[in-house]
Backbone as CSV, one residue per row, in Angstrom:
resi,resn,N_x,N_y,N_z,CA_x,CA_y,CA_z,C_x,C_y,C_z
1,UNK,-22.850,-28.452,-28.295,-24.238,-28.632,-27.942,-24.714,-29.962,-28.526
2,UNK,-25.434,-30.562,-28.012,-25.940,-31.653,-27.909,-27.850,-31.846,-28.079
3,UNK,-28.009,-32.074,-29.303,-29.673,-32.319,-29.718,-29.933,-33.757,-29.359
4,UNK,-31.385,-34.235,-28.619,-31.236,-35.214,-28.252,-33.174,-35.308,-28.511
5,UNK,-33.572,-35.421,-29.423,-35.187,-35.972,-29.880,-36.093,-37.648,-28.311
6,UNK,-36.705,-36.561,-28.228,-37.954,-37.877,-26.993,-38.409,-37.699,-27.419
7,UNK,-39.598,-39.332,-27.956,-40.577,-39.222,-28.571,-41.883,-38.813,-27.322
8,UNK,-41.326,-39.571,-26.170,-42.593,-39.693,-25.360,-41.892,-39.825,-23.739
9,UNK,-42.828,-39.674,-22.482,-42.429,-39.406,-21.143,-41.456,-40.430,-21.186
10,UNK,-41.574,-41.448,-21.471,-40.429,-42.261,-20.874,-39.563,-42.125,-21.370
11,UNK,-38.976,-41.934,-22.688,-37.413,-41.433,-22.786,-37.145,-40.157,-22.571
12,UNK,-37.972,-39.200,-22.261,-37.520,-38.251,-20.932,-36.741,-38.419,-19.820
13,UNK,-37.626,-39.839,-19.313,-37.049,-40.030,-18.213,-35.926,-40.347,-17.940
14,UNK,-35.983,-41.617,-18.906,-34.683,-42.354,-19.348,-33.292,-41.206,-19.361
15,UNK,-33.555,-40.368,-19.990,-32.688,-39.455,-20.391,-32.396,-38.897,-18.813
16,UNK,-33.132,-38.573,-18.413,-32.920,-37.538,-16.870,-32.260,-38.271,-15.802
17,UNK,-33.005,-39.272,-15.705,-32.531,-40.561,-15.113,-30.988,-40.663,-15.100
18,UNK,-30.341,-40.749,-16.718,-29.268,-41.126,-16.566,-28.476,-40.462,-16.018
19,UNK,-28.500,-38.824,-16.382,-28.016,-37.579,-15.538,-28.028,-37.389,-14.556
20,UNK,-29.254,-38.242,-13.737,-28.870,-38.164,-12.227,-28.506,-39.599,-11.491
21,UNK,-27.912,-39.872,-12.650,-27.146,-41.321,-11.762,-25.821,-40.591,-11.913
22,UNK,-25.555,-39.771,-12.831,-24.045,-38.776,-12.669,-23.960,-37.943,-12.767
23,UNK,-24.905,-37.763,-11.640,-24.851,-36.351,-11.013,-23.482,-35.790,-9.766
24,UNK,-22.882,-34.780,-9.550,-22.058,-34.292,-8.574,-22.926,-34.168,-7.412
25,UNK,-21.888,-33.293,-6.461,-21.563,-32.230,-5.652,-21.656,-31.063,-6.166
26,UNK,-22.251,-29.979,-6.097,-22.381,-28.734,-6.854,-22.730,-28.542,-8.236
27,UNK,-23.404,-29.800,-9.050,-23.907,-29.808,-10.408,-25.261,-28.706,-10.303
28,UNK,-24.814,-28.602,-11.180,-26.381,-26.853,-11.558,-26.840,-27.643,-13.111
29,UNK,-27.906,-27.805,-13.085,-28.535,-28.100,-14.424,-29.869,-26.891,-14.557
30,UNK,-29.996,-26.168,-16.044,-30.659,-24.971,-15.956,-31.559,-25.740,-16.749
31,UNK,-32.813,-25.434,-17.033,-33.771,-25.912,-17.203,-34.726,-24.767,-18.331
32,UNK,-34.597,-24.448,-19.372,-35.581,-23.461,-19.970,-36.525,-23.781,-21.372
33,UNK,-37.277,-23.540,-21.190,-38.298,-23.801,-22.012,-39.589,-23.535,-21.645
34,UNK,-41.057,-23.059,-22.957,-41.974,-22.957,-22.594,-42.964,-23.723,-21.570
35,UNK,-43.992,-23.052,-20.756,-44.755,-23.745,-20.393,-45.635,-25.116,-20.690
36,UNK,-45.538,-25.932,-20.178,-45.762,-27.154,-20.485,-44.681,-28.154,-21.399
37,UNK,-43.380,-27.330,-21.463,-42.665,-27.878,-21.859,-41.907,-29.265,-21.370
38,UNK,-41.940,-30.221,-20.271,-41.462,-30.743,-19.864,-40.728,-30.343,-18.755
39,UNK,-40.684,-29.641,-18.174,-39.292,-28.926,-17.390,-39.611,-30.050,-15.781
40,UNK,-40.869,-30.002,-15.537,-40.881,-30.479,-14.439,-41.083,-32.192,-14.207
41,UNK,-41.063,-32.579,-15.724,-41.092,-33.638,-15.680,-40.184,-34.449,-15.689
42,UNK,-39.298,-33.581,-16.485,-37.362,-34.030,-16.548,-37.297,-33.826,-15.157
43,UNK,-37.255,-32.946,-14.294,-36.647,-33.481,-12.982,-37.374,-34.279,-12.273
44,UNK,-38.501,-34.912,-12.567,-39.085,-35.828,-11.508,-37.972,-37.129,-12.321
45,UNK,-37.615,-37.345,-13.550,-36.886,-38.448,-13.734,-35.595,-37.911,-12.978
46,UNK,-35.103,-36.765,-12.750,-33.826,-36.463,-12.837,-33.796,-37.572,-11.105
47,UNK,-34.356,-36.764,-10.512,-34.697,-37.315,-8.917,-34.307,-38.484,-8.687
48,UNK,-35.194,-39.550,-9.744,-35.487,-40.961,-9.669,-33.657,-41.619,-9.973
49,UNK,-33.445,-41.145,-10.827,-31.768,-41.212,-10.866,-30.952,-40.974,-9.753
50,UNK,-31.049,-40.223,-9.295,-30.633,-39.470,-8.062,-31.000,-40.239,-6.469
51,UNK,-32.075,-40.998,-6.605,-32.330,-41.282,-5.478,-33.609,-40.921,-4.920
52,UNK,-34.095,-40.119,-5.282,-34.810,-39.502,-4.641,-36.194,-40.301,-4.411
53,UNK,-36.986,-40.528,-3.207,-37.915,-41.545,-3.818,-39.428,-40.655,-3.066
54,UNK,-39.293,-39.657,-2.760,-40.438,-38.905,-2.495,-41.213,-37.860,-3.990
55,UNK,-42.141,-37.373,-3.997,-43.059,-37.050,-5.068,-42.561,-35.727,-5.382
56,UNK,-42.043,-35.590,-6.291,-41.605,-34.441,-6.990,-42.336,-33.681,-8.136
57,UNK,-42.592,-32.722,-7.531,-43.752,-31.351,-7.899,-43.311,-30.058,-7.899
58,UNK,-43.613,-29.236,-9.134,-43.300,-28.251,-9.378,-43.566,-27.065,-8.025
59,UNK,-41.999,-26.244,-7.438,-42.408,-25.630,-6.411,-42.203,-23.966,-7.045
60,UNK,-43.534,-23.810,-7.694,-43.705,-22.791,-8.234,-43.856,-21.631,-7.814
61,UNK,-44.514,-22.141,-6.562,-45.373,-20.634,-5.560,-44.743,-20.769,-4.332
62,UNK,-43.526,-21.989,-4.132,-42.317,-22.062,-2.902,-41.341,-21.659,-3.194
63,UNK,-40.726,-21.198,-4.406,-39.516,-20.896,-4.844,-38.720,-22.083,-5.140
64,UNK,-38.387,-22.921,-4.086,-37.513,-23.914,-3.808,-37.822,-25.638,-3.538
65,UNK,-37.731,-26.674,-3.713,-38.237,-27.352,-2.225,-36.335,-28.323,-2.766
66,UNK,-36.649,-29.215,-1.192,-35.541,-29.614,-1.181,-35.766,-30.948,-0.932
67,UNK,-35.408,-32.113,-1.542,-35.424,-33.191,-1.248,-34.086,-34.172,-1.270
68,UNK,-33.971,-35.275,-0.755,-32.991,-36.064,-0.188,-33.149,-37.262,-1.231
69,UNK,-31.972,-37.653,-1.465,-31.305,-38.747,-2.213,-30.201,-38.963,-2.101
70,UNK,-29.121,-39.468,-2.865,-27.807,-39.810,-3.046,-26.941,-38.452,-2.599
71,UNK,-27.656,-37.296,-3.108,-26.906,-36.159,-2.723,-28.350,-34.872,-2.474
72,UNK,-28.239,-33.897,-2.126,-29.628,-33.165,-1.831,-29.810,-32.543,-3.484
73,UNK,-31.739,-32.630,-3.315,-31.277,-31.833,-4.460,-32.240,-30.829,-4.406
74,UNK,-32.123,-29.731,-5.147,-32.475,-28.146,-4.702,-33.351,-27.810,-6.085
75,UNK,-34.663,-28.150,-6.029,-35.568,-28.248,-7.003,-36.210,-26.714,-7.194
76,UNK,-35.476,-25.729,-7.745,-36.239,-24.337,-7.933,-37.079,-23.435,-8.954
77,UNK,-38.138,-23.248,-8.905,-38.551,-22.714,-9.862,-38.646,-21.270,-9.897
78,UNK,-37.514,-20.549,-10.348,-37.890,-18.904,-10.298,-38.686,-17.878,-10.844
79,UNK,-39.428,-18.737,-11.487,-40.320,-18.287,-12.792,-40.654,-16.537,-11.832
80,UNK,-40.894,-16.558,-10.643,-41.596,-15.399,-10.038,-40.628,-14.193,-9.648
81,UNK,-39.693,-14.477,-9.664,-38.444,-14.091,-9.230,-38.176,-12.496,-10.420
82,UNK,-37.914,-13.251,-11.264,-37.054,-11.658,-12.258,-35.672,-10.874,-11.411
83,UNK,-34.757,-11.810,-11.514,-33.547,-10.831,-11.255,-33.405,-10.772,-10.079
84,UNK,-34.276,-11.613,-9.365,-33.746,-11.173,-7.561,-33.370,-12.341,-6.896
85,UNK,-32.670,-13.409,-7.753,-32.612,-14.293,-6.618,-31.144,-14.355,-6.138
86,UNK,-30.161,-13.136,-6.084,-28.991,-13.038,-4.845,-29.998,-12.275,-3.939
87,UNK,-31.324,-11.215,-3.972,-31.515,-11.271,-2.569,-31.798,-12.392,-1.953
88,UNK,-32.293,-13.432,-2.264,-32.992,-14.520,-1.660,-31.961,-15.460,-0.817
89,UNK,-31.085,-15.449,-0.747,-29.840,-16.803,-0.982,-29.840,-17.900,-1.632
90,UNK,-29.740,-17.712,-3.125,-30.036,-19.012,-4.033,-28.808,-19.330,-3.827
91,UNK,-27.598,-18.386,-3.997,-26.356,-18.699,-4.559,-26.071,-20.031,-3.327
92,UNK,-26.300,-19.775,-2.251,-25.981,-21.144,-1.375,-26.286,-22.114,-1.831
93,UNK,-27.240,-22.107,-2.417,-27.575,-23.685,-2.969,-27.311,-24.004,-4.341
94,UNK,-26.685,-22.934,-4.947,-26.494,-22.890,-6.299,-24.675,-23.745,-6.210
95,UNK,-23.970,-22.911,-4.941,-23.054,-23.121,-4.876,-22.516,-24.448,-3.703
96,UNK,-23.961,-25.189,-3.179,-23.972,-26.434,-2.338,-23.351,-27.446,-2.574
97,UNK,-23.575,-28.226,-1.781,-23.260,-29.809,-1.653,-24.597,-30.543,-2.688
98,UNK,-25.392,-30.237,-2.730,-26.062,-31.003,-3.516,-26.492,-30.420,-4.864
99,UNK,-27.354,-31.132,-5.714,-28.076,-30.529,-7.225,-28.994,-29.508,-7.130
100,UNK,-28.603,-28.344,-7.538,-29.734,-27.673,-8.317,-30.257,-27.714,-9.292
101,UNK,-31.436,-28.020,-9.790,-32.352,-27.939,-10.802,-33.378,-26.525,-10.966
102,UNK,-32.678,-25.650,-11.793,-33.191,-24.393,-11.967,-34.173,-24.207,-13.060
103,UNK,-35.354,-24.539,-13.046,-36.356,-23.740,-13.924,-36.638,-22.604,-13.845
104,UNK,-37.002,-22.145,-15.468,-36.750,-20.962,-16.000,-35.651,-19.840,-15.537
105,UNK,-34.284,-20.417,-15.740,-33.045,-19.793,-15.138,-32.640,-18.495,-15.886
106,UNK,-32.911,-18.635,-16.997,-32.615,-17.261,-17.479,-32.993,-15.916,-17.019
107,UNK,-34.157,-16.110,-15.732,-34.563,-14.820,-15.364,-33.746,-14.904,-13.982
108,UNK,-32.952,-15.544,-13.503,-31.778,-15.051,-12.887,-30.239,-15.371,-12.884
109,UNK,-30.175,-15.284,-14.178,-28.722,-15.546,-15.612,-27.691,-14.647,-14.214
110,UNK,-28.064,-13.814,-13.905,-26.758,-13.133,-12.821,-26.302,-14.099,-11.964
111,UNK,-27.222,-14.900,-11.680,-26.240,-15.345,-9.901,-25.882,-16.975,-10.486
112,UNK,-26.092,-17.750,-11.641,-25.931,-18.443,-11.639,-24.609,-18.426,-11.998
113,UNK,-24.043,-20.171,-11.580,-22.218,-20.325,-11.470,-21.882,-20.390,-13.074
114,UNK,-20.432,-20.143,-13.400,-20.165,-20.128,-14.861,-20.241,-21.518,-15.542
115,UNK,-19.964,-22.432,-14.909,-20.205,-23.600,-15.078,-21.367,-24.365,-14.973
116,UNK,-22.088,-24.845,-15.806,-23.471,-25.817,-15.571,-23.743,-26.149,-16.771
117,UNK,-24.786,-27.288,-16.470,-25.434,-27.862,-17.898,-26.991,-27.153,-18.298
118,UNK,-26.981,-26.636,-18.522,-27.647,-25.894,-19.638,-28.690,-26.429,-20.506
119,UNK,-29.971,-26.854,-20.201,-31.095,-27.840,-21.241,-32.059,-26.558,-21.470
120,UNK,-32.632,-27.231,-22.894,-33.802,-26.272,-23.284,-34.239,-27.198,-23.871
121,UNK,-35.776,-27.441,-23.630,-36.606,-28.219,-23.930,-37.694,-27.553,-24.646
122,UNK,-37.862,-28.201,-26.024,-38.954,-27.942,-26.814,-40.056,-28.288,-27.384
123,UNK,-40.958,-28.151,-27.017,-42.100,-29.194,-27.798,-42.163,-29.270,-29.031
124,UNK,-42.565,-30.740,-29.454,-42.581,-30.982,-30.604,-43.661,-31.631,-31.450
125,UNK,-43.836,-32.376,-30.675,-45.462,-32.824,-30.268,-46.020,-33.119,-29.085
126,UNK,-47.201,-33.810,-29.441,-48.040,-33.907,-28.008,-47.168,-34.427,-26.997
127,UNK,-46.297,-35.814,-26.801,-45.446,-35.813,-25.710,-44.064,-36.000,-26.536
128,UNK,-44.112,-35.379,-27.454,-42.572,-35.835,-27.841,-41.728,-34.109,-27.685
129,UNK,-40.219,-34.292,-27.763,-39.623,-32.638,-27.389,-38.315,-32.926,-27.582
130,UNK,-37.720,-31.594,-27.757,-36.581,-31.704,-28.178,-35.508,-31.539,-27.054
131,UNK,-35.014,-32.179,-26.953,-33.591,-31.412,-25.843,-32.172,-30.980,-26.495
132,UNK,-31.953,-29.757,-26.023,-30.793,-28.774,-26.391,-29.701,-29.096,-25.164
133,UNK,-29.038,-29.601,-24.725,-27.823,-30.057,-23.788,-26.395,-28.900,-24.182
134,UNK,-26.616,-27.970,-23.271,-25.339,-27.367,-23.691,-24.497,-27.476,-22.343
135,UNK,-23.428,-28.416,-22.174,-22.425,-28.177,-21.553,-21.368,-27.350,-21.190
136,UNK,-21.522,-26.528,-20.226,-20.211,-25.478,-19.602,-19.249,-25.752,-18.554
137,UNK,-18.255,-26.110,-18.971,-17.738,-26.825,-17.915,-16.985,-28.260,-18.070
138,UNK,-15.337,-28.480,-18.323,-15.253,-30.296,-18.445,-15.958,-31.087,-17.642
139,UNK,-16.515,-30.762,-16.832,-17.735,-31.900,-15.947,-18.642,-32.119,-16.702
140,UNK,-19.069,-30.845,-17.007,-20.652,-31.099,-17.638,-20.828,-31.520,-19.174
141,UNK,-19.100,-31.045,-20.079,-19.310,-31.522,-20.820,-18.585,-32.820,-21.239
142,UNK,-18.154,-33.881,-20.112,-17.353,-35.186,-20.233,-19.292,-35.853,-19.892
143,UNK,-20.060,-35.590,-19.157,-21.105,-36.269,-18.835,-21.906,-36.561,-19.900
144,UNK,-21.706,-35.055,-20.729,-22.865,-35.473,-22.284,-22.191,-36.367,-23.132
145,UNK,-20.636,-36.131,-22.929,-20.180,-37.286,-24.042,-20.382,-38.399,-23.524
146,UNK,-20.752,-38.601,-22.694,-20.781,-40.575,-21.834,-22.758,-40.728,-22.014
147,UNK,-23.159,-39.730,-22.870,-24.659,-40.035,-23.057,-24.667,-41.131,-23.721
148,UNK,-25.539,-42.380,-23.585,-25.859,-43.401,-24.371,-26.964,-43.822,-24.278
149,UNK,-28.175,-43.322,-24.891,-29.666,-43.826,-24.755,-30.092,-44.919,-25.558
């Protein structure tokens, strides 16, 4: 596991950013932490890495949204969910061609793949937070060792 201190939004970004300049095909990054924790702000950098150049917003009350970059990426928030998202068909996109970015994943820990990167974000202060990087997976964990902020 991997501790990684932001004082403020932009080395958030910085940080997310870099992750989605090496990002895969089928990368799952889980996303957990309290409200207002950053969660949705790390993936608007994650995006910007990625390609993505449309406005990225928490799809809280959509489940899902999907936007286009370098590879697709599958922006979900299950917060509403509790345990049901194999009825839904997450696993397709869990198990896609492009990125999933799963907020608050632990409330559907069942369907996700054994492999993924794993963040928990903590506040610490007003914009500063902690990131927890746990890598599962030699993908996910050759990417944290090539971290250099």
């Amino acid at each position: 596991m991997i501790e990684l201190e932001m004082a403020n939004l932009e080395e958030t970004t910085a940080l997310a950013m870099t992750l989605g300049h090496q990002a895969f095909a089928g990368m799952v990054i889980t996303l957990d932490g309290d409200l207002g924790a950053g969660k949705t702000a790390f993936t608007q950098g994650f995006a910007k890495g990625l390609g993505v150049t449309r406005n990225v917003n928490s799809p809280t009350f959509t489940i899902m949204k999907v936007y286009s970059g370098r590879l697709p990426l599958y922006h979900m928030d299950v917060y509403r969910l509790e345990g049901s998202g194999d009825d839904i068909g997450l696993e397709e996109y869990l198990n896609g061609d492009g990125v999933a970015v799963v907020e608050w994943s632990e409330l559907i820990a069942d369907v996700l793949p054994p492999e993924r990167l794993v963040i928990t974000i903590e506040r610490t202060g007003d914009d500063a937070r902690r990131f927890r990087l746990e890598p599962i997976g030699e993908a996910y964990i050759k990417i944290c060792e090539g971290l250099s902020l």
